[in-house]
KEKE-3310 file (N, C-alpha, C; in steps of 0.2 Angstrom, whole numbers, plus 5000, padded with zeros to 4 digits):
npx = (5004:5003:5011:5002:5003:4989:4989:4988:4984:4976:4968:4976:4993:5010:5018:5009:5007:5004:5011:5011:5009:5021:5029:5024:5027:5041:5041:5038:5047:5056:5054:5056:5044:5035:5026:5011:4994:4979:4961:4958:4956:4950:4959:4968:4974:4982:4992:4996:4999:5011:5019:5019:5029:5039:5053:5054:5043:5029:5014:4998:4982:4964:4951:4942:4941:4945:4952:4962:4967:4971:4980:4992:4995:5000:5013:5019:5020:5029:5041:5039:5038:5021:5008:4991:4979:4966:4948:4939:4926:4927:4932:4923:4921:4931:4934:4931:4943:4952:4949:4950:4960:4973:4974:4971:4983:4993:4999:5008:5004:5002:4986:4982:4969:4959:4950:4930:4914:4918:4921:4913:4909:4901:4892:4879:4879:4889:4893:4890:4896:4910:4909:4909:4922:4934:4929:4926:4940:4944:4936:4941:4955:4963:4976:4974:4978:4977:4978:4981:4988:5000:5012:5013:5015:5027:5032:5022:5019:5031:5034:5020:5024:5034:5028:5016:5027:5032:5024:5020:5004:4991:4989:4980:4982:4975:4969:4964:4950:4955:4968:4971:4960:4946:4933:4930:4910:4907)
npy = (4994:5012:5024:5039:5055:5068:5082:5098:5108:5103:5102:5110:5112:5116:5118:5126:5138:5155:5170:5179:5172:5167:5179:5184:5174:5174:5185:5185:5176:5183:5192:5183:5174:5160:5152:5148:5150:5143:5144:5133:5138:5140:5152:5154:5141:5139:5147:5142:5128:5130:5134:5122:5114:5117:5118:5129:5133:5129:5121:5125:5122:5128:5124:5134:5153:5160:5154:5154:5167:5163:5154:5159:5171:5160:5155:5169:5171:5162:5163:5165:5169:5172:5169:5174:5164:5169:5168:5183:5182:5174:5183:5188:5178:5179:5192:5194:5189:5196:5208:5207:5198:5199:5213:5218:5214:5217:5210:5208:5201:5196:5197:5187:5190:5183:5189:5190:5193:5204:5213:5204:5195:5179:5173:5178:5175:5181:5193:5203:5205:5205:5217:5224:5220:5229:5242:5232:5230:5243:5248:5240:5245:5240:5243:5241:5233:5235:5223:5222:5221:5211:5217:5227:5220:5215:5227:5234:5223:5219:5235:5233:5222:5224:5238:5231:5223:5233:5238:5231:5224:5215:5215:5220:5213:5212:5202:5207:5203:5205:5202:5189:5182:5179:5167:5151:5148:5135)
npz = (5000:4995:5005:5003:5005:5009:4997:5001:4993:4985:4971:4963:4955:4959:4946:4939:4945:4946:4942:4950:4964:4966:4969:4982:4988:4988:4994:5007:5011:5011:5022:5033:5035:5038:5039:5034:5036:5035:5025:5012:4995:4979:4975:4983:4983:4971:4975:4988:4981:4976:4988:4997:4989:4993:5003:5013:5017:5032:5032:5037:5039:5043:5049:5053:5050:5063:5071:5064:5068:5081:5081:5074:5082:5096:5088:5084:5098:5099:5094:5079:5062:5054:5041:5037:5026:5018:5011:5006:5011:5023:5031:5041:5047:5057:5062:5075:5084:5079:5084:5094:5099:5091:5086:5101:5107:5101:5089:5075:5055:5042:5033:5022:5006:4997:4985:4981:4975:4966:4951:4937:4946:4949:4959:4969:4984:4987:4983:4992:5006:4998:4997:5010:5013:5014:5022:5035:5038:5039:5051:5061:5062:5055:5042:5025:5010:4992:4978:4960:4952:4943:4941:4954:4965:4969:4976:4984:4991:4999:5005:5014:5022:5030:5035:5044:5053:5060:5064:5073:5071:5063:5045:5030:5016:5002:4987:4971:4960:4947:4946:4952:4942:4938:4946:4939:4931:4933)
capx = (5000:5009:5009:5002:4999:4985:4990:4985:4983:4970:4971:4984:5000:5016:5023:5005:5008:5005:5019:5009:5010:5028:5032:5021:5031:5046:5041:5037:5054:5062:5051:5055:5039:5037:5020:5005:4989:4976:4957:4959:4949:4954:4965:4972:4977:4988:4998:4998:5002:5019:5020:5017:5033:5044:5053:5054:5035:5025:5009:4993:4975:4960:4941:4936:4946:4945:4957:4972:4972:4975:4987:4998:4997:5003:5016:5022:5025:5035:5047:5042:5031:5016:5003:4986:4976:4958:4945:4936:4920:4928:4933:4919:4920:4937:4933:4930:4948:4956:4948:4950:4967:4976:4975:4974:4989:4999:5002:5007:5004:4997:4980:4981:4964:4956:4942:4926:4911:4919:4918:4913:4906:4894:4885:4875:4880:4897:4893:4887:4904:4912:4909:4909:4929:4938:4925:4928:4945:4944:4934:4946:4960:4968:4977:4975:4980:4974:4983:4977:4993:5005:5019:5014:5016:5034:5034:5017:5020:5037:5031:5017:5026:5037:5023:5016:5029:5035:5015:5015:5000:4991:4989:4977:4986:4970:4970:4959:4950:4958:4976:4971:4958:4938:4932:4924:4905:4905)
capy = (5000:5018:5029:5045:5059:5074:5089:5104:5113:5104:5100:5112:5109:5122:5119:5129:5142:5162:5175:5182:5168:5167:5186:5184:5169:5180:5192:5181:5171:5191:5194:5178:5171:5154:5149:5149:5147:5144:5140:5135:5141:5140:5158:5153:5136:5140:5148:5134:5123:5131:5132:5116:5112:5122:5115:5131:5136:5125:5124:5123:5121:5128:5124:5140:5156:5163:5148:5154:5170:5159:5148:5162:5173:5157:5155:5172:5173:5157:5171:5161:5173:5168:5174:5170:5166:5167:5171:5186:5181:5170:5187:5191:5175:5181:5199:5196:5187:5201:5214:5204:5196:5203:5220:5221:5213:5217:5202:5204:5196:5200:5194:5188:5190:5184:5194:5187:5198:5210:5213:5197:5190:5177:5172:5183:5176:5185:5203:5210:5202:5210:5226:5225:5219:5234:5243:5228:5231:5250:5246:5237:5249:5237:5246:5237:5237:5232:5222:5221:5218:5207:5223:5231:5214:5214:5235:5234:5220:5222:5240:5230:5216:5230:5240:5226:5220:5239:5243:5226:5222:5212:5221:5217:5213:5211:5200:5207:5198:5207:5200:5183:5180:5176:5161:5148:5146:5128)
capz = (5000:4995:5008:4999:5010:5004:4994:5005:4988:4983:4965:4958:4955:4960:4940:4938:4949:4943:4945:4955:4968:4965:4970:4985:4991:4989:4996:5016:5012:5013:5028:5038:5034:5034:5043:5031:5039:5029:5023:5008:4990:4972:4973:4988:4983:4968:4980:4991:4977:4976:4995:4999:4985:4994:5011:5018:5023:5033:5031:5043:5037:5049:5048:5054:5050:5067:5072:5064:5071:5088:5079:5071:5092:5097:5082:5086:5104:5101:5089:5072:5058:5048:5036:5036:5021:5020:5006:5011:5014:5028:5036:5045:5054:5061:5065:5086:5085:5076:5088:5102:5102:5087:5085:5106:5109:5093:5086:5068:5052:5033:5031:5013:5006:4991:4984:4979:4973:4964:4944:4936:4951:4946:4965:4972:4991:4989:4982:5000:5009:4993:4996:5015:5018:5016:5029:5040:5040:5043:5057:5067:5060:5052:5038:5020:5002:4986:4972:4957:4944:4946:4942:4959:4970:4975:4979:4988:4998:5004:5010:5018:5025:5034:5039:5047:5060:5062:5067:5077:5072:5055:5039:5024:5008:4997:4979:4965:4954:4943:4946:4951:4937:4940:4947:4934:4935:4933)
cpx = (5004:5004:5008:4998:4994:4987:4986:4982:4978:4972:4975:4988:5006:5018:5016:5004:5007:5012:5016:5010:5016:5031:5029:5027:5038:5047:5042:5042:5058:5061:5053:5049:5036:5032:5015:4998:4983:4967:4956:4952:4953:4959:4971:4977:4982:4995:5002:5001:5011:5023:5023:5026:5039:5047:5055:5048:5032:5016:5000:4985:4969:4954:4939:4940:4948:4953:4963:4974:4974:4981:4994:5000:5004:5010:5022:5023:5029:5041:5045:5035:5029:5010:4995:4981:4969:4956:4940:4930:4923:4931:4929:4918:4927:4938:4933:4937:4953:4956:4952:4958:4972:4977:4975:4980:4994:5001:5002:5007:5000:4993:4980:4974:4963:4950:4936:4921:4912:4918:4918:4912:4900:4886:4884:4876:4887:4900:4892:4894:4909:4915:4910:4916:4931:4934:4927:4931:4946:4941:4937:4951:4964:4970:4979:4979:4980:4979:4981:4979:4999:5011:5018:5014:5022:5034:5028:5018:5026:5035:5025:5017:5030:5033:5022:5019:5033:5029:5015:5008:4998:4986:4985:4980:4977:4972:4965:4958:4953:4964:4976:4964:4950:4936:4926:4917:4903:4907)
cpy = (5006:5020:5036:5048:5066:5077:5094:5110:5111:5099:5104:5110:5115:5124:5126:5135:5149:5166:5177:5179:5166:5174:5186:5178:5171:5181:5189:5180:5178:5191:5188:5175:5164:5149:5151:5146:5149:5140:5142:5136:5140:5147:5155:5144:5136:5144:5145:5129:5123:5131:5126:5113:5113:5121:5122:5136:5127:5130:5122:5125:5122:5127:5129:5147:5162:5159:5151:5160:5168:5156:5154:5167:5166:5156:5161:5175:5167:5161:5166:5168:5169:5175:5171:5169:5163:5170:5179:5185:5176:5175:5190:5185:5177:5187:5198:5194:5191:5205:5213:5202:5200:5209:5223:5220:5213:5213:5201:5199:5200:5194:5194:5184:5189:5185:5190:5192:5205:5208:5206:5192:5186:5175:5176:5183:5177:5192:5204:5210:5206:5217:5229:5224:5226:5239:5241:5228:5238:5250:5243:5241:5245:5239:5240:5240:5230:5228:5218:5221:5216:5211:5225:5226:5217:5224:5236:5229:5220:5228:5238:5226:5222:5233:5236:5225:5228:5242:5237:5225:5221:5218:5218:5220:5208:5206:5199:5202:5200:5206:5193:5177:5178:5168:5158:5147:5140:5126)
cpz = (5000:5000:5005:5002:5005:5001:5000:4998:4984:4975:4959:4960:4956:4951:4937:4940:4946:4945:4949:4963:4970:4970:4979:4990:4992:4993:5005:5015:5014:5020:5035:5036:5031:5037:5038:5035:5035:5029:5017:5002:4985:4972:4976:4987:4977:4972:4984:4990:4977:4983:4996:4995:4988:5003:5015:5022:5026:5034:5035:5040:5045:5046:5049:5052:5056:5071:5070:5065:5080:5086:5076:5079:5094:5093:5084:5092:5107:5096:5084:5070:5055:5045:5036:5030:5019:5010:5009:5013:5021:5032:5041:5051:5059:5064:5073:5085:5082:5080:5093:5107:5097:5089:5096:5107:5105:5090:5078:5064:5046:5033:5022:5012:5000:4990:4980:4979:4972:4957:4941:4941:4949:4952:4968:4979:4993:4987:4991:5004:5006:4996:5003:5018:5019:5023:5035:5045:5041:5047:5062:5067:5058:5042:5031:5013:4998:4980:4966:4949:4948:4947:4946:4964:4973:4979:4986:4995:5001:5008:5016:5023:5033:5038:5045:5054:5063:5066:5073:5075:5063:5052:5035:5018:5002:4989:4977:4962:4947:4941:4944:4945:4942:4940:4943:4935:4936:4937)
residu = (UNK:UNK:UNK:UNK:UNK:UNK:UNK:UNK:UNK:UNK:UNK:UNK:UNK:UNK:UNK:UNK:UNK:UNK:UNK:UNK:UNK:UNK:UNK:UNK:UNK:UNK:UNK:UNK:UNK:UNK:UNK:UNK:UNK:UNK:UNK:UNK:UNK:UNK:UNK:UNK:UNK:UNK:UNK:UNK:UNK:UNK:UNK:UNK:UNK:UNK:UNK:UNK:UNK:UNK:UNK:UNK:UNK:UNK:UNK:UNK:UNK:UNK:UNK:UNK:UNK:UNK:UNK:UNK:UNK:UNK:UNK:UNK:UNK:UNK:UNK:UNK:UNK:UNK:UNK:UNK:UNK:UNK:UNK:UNK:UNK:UNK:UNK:UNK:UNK:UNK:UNK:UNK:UNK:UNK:UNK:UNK:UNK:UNK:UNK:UNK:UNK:UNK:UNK:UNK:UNK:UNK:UNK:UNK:UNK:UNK:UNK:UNK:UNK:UNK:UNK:UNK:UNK:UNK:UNK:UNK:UNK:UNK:UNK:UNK:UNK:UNK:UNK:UNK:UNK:UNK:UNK:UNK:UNK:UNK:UNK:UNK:UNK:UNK:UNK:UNK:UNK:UNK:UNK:UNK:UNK:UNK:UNK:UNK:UNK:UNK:UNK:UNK:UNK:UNK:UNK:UNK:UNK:UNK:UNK:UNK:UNK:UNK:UNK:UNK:UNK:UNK:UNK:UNK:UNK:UNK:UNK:UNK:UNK:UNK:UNK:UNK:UNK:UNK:UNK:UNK:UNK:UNK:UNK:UNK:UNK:UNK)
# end
């Protein structure tokens, strides 16, 4: 019998992988960053894919995404960095654990976010969410930023990765549909 353990990425492949996901991946290895916490989705897992490929991230899977702002707290008051990566509609489930522990106790991290009801949205229960993250996140003060070609990745996120552990506390690095391409309706 092989022992053949899951993919975390689902059914992409790393050789598959966007530049964008590349530059991104960079970008954490510059930072220290080498703890991916994650619920995964099709954006998020072509990231993963390359991740996963790559022996210097590990990588942690949550069922809920409030979870992994306790698991990257703990993570970093053991001195390691991580990043969390969610879709945005699964930000609202993590909003009291971002007020509550994050942002009070400073515990950075870039929330990487991929966007869902924006142009080219086809479901309808992810326009309201859509429109509601950035709000969200100006509501807790968690200061973000948008990306939405693959040529402003590495300037943007290095400046945010920075920001970040220089603020102490986590930062939203956004991925348009515009960067990362719209999701099939099949």
């Amino acid at each position: 019998m092989l022992d053949v353990k899951p993919s975390k990425a689902g059914r992409h492949k790393p050789e598959n992988a966007p530049v964008w996901a590349r530059l991104i991946l960079e970008a954490f290895k510059r930072e220290g960053i080498h703890n991916l916490v994650f619920l995964p989705d099709t954006v998020m897992g072509r990231l993963l894919a390359l991740a996963e490929a790559d022996d210097v991230f590990r990588l942690t899977a949550v069922h809920r995404e409030e979870e992994a702002v306790g698991i990257l707290t703990g993570m970093f008051l053991g001195g390691q960095r991580g990043a969390m990566l969610i879709q945005n509609t699964g930000l609202g489930n993590s909003l009291n654990a971002l007020a509550s522990l994050a942002m009070a106790y400073k515990i950075p991290f870039p929330l990487l976010i991929s966007l869902r009801g924006e142009l080219g949205e086809f479901n309808p229960a992810q326009l309201v969410m859509g429109r509601a993250v950035r709000g969200c996140l100006d509501a807790l003060g968690i200061q973000h930023f948008t990306l939405s070609r693959e040529d402003e990745v590495e300037i943007v996120l290095d400046g945010a990765l920075k920001t970040c552990f220089t603020a102490q506390e986590p930062i939203g690095i956004l991925l348009s549909a515009q960067m990362t391409g719209w999701k099939d309706e099949q």
